[in-house]
C-alpha positions in Angstrom: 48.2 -17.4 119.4 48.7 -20.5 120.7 51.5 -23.3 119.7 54.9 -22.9 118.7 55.8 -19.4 116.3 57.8 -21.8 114.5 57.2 -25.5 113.6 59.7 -27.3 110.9 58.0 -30.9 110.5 60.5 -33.8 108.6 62.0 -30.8 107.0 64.3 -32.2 103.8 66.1 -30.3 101.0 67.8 -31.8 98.3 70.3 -30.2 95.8 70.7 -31.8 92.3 69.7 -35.1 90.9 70.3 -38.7 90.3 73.6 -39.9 91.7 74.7 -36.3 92.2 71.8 -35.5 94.4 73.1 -34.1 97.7 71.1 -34.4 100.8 71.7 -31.2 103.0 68.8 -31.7 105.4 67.1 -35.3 106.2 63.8 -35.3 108.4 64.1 -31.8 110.9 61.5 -31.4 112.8 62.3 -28.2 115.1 60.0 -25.8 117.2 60.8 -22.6 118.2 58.8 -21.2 121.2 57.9 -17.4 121.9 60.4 -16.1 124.5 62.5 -19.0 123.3 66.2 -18.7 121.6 67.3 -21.6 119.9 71.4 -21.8 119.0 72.1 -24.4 116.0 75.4 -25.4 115.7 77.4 -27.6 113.6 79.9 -28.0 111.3 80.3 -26.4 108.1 77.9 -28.1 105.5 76.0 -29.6 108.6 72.9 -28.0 107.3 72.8 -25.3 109.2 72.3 -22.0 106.8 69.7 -24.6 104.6 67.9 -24.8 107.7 67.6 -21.0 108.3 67.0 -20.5 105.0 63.7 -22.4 105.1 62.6 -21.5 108.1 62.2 -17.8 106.8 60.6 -18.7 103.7 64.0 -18.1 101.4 63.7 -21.3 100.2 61.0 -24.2 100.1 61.8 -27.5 101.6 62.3 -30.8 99.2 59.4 -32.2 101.5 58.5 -31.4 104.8 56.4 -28.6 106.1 56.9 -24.9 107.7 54.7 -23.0 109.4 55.0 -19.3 111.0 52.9 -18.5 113.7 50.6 -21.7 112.7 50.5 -20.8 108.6 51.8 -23.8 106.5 54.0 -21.5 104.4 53.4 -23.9 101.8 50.1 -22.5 100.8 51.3 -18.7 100.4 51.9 -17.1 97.4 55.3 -15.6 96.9 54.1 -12.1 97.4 52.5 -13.6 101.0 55.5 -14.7 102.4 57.3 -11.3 101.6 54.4 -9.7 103.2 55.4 -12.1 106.4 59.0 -11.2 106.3 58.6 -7.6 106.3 56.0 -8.1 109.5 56.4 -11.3 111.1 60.4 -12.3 110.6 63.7 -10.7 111.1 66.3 -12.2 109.1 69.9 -11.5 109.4 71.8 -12.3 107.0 75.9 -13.1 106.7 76.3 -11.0 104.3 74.4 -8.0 105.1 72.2 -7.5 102.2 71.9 -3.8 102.8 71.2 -1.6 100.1 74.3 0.3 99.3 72.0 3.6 98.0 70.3 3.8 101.3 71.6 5.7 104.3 71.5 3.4 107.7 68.1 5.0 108.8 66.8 4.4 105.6 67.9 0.5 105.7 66.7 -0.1 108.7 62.9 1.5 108.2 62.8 -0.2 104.7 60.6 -3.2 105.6 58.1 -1.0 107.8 57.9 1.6 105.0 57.3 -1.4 102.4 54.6 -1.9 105.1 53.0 1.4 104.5 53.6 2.5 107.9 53.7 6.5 108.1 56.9 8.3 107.8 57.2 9.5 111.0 56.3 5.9 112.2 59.6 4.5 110.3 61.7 7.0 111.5 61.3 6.7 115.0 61.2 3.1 115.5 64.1 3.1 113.1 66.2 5.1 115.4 65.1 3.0 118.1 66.6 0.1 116.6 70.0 1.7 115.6 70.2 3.2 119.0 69.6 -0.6 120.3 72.9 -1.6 118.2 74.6 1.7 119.3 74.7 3.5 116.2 72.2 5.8 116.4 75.2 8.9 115.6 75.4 7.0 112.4 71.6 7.1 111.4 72.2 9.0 108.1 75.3 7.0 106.6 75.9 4.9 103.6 76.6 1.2 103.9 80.3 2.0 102.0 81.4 4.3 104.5 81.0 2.6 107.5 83.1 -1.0 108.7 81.7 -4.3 108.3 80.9 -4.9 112.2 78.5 -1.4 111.5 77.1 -2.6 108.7 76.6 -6.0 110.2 75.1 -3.9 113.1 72.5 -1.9 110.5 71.3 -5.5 110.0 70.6 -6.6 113.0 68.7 -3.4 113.7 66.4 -4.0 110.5 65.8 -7.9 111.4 64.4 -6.3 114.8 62.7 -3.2 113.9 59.2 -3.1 114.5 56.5 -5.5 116.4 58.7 -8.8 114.5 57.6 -12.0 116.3 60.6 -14.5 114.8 63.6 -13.3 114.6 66.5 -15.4 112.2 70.0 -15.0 112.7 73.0 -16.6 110.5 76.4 -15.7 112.4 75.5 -12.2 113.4 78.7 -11.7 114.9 80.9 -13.4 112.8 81.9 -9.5 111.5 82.4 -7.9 115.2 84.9 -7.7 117.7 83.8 -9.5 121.0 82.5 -6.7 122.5 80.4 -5.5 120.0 78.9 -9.0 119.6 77.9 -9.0 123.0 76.3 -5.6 122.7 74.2 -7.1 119.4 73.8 -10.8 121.8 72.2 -8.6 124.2 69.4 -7.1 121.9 68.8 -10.2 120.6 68.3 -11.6 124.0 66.4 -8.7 125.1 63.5 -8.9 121.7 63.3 -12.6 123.0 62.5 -12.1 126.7 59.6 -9.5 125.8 58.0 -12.8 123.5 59.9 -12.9 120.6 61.1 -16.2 119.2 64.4 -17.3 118.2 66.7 -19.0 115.8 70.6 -18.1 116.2 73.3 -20.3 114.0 76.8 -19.9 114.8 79.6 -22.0 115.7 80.9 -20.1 118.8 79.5 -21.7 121.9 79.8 -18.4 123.9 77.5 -17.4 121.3 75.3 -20.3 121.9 75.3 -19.5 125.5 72.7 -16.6 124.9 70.4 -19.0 123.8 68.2 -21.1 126.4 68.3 -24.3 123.8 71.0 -26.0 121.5 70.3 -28.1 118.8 73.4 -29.9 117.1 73.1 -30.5 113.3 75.1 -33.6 111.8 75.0 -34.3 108.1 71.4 -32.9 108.0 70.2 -34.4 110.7 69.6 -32.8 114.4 72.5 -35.0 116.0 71.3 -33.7 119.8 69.9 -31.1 121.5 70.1 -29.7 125.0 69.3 -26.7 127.7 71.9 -23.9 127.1 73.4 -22.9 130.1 73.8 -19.3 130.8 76.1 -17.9 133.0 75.2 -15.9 135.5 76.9 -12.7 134.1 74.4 -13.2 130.6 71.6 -13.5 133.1 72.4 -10.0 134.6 73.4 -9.0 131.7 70.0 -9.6 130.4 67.6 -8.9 133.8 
């Protein structure tokens, strides 16, 4: 493939109508390289989750166009673009979204098995992945019994399992202690070095260190943008 895995062209989303209309994002453009990371920062109602949101096909843009791995998402039916998520993107969520009825394994091999990948396919690369966020012993756990750093950890595993190419990340430490965020930094940061793409929004700029690109959002607009700089200990980290 060539060209960026991600392009966002004039991106703009628009809540309401009238004189209530709110403007959350106004003319993005944004590309997102593979072996590229891209930190977003901001402040709160900058933009920022609208613009992850969009980017992974949760939502369609006001006007403006997306397109993953050179598809204009735009012409994909709904059922399409949950066929890309379960293959192409990783999406981690603030929240979770686990399902509460599923053990950790089972959470975290859910999009590969809605892929029709065999069972003993799901399994392994599903304990790959947990054993990536160090919770492997944990692989046959419920979302209730576990803390909210694991659980935000199961996530993180499912948004990587498998061959995905575009990986989107809303605060995916925002639940962990410092060292377990580094520990989920570093997989990130890993998946992008062997050609994954990259989209990380948080408001921590040790955080946005990981990433080799910052882009600053103000009032829905990208406000600036410049070369992260790692310090040496990430780049070992990371080597």
């Amino acid at each position: 493939m060539s060209g960026p895995l991600l392009r966002l062209t004039r991106i703009a989303q628009e809540y309401g109508t009238g004189e209530t209309a709110v403007r959350a994002l106004d003319g993005i453009d944004l590309e997102v390289a593979a072996g590229e990371l891209v930190a977003v920062m901001g402040a709160s109602g900058s933009g920022k989750s609208s613009l992850l949101s969009i980017a992974g096909g949760l939502a369609a843009p006001t006007s403006g166009t997306v397109e993953v791995e050179g598809v204009d998402l735009a012409g994909l039916s709904p059922k399409r673009i949950a066929a890309l998520r379960r293959t192409t993107l990783g999406f981690v969520f603030q929240d979770y979204n686990l399902v509460p009825t599923l053990t950790a394994l089972e959470n975290v091999g859910l999009p590969l098995e809605l892929d029709g990948w065999p069972r003993a396919k799901v399994r392994g690369a599903a304990l790959e992945a947990l054993a990536g966020v160090e919770l492997g012993e944990q692989a046959d756990r419920f979302p209730d019994d576990l803390s909210g750093g694991q659980q935000q950890r199961i996530a993180i595993a499912r948004a990587v399992v498998g061959p995905r190419r575009l990986i989107l990340a809303d605060e995916p430490t925002g639940a962990l202690d410092s060292q377990t965020g580094e520990v989920v930094l570093r997989m990130l940061r890993t998946r992008i070095d062997h050609g994954a793409g990259g989209v990380l929004v948080t408001h921590d700029a040790r955080h946005a260190a990981w990433a080799d690109r910052i882009v600053f959002l103000r009032d829905g607009r990208v406000a600036d943008q410049t070369a992260a700089s790692r310090p040496e200990s990430l780049l070992e980290d990371v080597s």
